[in-house]
FIDO-985556 format. One record per residue: residue number from 1; residue in three letters; x, y, z of N, C-alpha, C in turn. Coordinates in steps of 0.1 Angstrom, whole numbers, plus 5000, padded with zeros to 4 digits. Each point is the difference from the previous one (the first is absolute). Layout:
# FIDO-985556
PT;NUM;ALA;X;Y;Z;X;Y;Z;X;Y;Z
...
***
This chain:
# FIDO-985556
PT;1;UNK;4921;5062;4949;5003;5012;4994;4989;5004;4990
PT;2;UNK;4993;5014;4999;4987;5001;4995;5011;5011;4991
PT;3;UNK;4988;4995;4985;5008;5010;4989;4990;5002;4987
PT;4;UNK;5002;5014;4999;4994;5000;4985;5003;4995;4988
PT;5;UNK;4992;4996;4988;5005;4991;4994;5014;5008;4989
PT;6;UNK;5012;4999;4999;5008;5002;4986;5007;5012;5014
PT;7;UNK;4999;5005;5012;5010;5004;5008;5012;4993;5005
PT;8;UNK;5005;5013;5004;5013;4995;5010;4998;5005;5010
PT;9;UNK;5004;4992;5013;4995;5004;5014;5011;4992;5005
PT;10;UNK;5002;5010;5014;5007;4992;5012;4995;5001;5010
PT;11;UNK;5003;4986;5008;4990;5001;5016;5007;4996;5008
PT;12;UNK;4997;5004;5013;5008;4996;5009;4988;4990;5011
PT;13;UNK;5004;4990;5007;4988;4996;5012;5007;4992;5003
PT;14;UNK;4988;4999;5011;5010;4985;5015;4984;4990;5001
PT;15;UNK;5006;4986;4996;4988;4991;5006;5004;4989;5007
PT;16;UNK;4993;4999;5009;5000;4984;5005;4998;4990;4990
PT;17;UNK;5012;4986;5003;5002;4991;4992;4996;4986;5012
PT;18;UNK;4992;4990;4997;4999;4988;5008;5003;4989;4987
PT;19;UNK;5010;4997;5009;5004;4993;4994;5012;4983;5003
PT;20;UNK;5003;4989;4991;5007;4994;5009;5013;4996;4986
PT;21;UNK;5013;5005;5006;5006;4997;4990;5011;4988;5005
PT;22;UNK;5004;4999;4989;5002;4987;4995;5015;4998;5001
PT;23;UNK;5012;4993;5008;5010;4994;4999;5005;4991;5008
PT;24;UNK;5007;4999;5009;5003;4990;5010;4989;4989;5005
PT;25;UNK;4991;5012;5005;4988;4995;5006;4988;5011;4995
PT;26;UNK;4991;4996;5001;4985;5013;4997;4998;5007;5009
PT;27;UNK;5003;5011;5002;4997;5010;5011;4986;5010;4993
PT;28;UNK;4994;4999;5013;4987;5010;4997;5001;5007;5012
PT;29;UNK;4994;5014;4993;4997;5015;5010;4996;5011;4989
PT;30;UNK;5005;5013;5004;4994;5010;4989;5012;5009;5001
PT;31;UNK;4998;5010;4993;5011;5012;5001;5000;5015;4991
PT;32;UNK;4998;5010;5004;4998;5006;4987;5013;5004;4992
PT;33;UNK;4994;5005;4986;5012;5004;4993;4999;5011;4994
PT;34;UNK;5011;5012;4999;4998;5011;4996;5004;4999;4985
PT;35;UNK;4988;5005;4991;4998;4997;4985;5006;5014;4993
PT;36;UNK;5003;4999;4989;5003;5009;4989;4997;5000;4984
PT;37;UNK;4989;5002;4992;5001;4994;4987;4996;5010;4993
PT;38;UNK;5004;4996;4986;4999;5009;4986;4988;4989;4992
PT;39;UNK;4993;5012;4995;4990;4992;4987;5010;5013;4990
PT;40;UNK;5004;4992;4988;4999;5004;4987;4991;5006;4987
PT;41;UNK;4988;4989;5006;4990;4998;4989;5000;4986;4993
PT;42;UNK;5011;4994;5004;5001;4987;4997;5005;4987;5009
PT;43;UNK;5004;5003;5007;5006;4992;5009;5001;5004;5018
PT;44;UNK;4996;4996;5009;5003;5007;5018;5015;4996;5002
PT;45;UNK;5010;5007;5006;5004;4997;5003;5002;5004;5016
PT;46;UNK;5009;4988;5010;4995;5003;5011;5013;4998;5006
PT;47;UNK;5003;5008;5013;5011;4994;5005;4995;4999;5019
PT;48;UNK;5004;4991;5009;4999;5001;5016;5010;4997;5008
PT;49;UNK;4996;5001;5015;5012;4999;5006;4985;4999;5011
PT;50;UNK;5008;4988;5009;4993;4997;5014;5002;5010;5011
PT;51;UNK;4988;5010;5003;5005;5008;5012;5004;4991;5014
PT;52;UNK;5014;5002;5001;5005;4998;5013;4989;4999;5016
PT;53;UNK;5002;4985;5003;4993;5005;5011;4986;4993;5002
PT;54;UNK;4997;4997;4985;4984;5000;4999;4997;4982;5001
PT;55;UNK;5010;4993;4997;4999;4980;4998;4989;5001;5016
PT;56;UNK;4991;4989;4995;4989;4992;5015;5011;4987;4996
PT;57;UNK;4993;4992;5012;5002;4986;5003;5009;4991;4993
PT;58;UNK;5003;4997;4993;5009;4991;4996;5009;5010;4988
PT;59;UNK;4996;5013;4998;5010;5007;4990;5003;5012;5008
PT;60;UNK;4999;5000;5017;5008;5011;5005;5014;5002;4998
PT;61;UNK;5003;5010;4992;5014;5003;4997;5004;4997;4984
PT;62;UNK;4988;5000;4995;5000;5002;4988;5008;5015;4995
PT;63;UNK;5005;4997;4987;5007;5010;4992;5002;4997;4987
PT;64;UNK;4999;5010;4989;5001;4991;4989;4993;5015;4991
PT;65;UNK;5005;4996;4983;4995;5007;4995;4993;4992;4988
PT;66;UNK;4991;5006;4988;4999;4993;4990;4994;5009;4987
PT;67;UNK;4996;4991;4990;4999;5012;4985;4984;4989;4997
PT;68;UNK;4994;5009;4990;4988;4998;4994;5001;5009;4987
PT;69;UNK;4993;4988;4991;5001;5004;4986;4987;4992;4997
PT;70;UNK;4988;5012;4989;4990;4995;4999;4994;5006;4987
PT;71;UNK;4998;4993;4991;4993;5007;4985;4984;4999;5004
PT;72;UNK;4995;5007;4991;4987;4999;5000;4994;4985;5001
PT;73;UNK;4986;4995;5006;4998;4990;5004;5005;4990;5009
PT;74;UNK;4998;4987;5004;5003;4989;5013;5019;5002;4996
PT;75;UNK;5007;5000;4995;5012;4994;4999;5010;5011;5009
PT;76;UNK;5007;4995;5002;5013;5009;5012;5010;4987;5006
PT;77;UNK;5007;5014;5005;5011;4992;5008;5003;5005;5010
PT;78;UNK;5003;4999;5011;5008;5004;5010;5010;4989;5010
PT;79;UNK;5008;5007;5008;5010;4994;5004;5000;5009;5018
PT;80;UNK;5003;4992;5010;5005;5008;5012;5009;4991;5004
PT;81;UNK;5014;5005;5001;5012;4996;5006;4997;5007;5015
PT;82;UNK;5004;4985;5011;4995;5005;5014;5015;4993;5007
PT;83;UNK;4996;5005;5015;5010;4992;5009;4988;5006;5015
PT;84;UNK;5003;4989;5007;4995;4997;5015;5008;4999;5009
PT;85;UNK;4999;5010;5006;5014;5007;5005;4995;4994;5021
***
């Protein structure tokens, strides 16, 4: 999310994620996710959701959504609650 510095902005986008997540077993493939986030001027905030449809190879049937929180510089968090349907 690109921003001028001390604005507030919202964005909308969709990216490809490769990736292998982690529970039962490690599954790898890719998937995109449709994005939404706010800059304040201090903090990104982010929210997604897995477009339907889109899981490869071992995460076909992926679904799931998740949140991102990020202040200025390396530090953040995010979270995606999924199900493999």
């Amino acid at each position: 999310m690109a921003h001028a510095e001390g604005s507030f902005r919202n964005d909308s986008w969709k990216e490809e994620v490769i990736q292998k997540l982690d529970g039962e077993a490690r599954r790898h493939g890719s998937f995109i996710v449709q994005a939404d986030g706010v800059y304040d001027g201090d903090r990104a905030k982010i929210t997604w959701r897995v477009v339907s449809g889109t899981g490869t190879e071992e995460l076909r049937g992926l679904e799931g959504t998740g949140t991102a929180e990020a202040p200025h510089g390396p530090d953040g968090t995010y979270t995606l609650d999924y199900e493999i349907g």
